[in-house]
C-alpha positions, 0 to 999 in steps of 0.5 A: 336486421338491425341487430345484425346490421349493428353486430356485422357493424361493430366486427367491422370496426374492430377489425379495422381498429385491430388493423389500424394497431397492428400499422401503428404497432409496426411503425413503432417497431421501425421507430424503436429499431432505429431508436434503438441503433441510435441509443447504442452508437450514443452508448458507444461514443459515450464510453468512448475509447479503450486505453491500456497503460503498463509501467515497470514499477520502482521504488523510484517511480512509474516507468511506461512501457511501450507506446509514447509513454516508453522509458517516461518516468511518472508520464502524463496519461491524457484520456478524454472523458469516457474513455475506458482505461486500464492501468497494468503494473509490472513489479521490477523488484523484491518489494510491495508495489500497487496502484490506486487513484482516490476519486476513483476510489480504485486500488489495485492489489499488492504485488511483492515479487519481481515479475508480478502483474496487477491492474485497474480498469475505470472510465475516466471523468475526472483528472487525479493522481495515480500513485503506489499507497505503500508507506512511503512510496508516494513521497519517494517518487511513485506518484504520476498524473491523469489528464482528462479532456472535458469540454466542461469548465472547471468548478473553480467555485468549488475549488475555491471553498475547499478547505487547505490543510483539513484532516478527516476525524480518526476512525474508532480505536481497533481491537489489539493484537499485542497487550503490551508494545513497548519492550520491558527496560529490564527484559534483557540476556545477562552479561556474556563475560570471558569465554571463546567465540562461538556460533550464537543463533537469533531467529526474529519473525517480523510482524505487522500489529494493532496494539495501543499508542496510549489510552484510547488510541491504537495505531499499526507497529512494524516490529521485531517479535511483537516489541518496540523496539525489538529484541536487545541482541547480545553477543562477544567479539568474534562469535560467528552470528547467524540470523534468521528473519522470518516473515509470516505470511499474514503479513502485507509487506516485505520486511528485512533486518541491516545489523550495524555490527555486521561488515558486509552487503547492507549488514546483511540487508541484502540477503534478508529481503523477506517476502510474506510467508518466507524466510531468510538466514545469513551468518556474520562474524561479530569483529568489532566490540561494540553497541550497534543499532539494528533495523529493517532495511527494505524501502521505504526505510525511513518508513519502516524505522518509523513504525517501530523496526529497530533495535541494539545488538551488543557486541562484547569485547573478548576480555568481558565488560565491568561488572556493574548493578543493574542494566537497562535497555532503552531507545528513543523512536519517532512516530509521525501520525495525523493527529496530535498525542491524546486524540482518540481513534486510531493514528495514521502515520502521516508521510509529509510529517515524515519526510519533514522530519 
């Protein structure tokens, strides 16, 4: 009897200990579920609000499209910290545009044709600077801010201990696409002489390569055919010349040729706005005699000289030229880089040394 007793005991007690855990299990389900409630209304607050910005972008700057940003150029885009924002650009000419804010560490694709669309999205925690990371653009107007309102004070210690002016080490050398850059002096077409003008034909592709700036250092050239500076072009006064530009499709900006010689819309700079993968022909007449400079005309122009796009067309005069012993082709170009000449790795252009310039 006691044995039962003991037995019929300890069923007792774990049922009531089973009751007890299914009450306790119940009340923690109502506390969870509350909890729970709770945790995502404080997920929602900490998102916070959704903000969706669109420019019009130009070479001049970003302009805001609908809202109290409407026709602003570069406007302040005043979010609270965990606000979702996403920024939308509108491409309103034939040229490279993009987005990108650094400490967010976020940059939208490239768009090249009018009408394009490309966008960002990010939560926002800290003010920064959105601009367009095209060569060249920032410094031409394509530059704006982001306001973020925080309830935090600024770490102005932090502030305080930053260092002005430093420039981060230059990343290793990269592999060439180009043996040699430079243009051979001597690798010229021979004198024209006496003959009547003709139709003379030039077809010169565009391109965009890692090839050496000296021993150890490499650096990304814009050319003409592989060579800077480009091709030394030569015909006579009154030839009809017809020049084809072509863009290969590898390449990431639009890129276009303005030949001094010519007398016409931008020496032809309007006509030969090439995008990636595409190709575009004018035909001028060579009127006046003469050594004519010839480079890419497509914005930012200083940039795109500055990365090799440029050389001479040469117009002879209908009576011939001297005749001499040796000719030679040589220019003087500029490049703007991060580092000083003999540093190893691979140069930077530097836009502020640029625009300096």
């Amino acid at each position: 009897m006691t044995k039962m007793n003991s037995t019929n005991f300890r069923m007792k007690g774990a049922w009531g200990l089973i009751v007890l855990l299914v009450g306790l299990l119940a009340l923690a389900g109502c506390q969870a579920n509350g909890g729970n409630s709770t945790g995502e209304q404080a997920q929602a607050q900490a998102v916070g609000e959704v903000h969706n910005f669109t420019f019009n972008a130009k070479m001049t700057g970003f302009y805001g499209v609908g809202g109290d940003i409407e026709g602003q150029k570069n406007p302040v885009l005043k979010v609270k910290k965990g606000d979702k924002v996403t920024i939308t650009i509108v491409n309103e000419e034939m040229m490279a545009h993009d987005i990108a804010l650094d400490k967010y560490g976020v940059k939208s694709d490239s768009v090249m044709k009018k009408g394009e669309k490309t966008s960002i999205t990010f939560v926002a925690n800290e003010s920064d600077d959105y601009y367009c990371t095209i060569p060249g653009h920032r410094q031409t107007g394509m530059v704006g801010k982001l306001e973020v309102v925080t309830d935090s004070p600024a770490p102005v210690a932090a502030a305080a201990t930053a260092v002005i002016g430093a420039v981060a080490p230059l990343k290793p050398a990269k592999t060439v696409d180009v043996k040699e850059i430079g243009a051979s002096a001597t690798d010229i077409p021979g004198p024209i002489g006496k003959r009547a003008p003709k139709l003379v034909e030039f077809t010169l592709r565009t391109t965009e390569v890692v090839a050496e700036m000296e021993d150890g250092t490499t650096y990304e050239y814009w050319t003409f055919d592989d060579i800077v500076p480009g091709p030394l072009l030569r015909v006579r006064e009154g030839d009809m010349v017809k020049v084809t530009i072509v863009n290969p499709k590898e390449s990431k900006m639009a890129h276009s040729i303005d030949l001094h010689s010519a007398t016409g819309p931008g020496g032809g700079a309007v006509y030969t706005q090439v995008p990636p993968g595409e190709e575009r022909t004018f035909t001028f007449r060579a009127s006046h005699a003469g050594l004519f400079i010839y480079h890419c005309a497509t914005p930012h122009i200083p940039t795109h000289l500055a990365r090799g796009m440029y050389g001479l067309i040469l117009v002879e005069p209908a009576s011939g030229m001297t005749k001499v012993d040796k000719e030679f082709y040589v220019m003087q170009g500029d490049f703007y880089t991060t580092h000083k000449p003999g540093t190893k790795g691979h140069q930077i252009q530097d836009d502020d040394r640029l625009f300096e310039e």
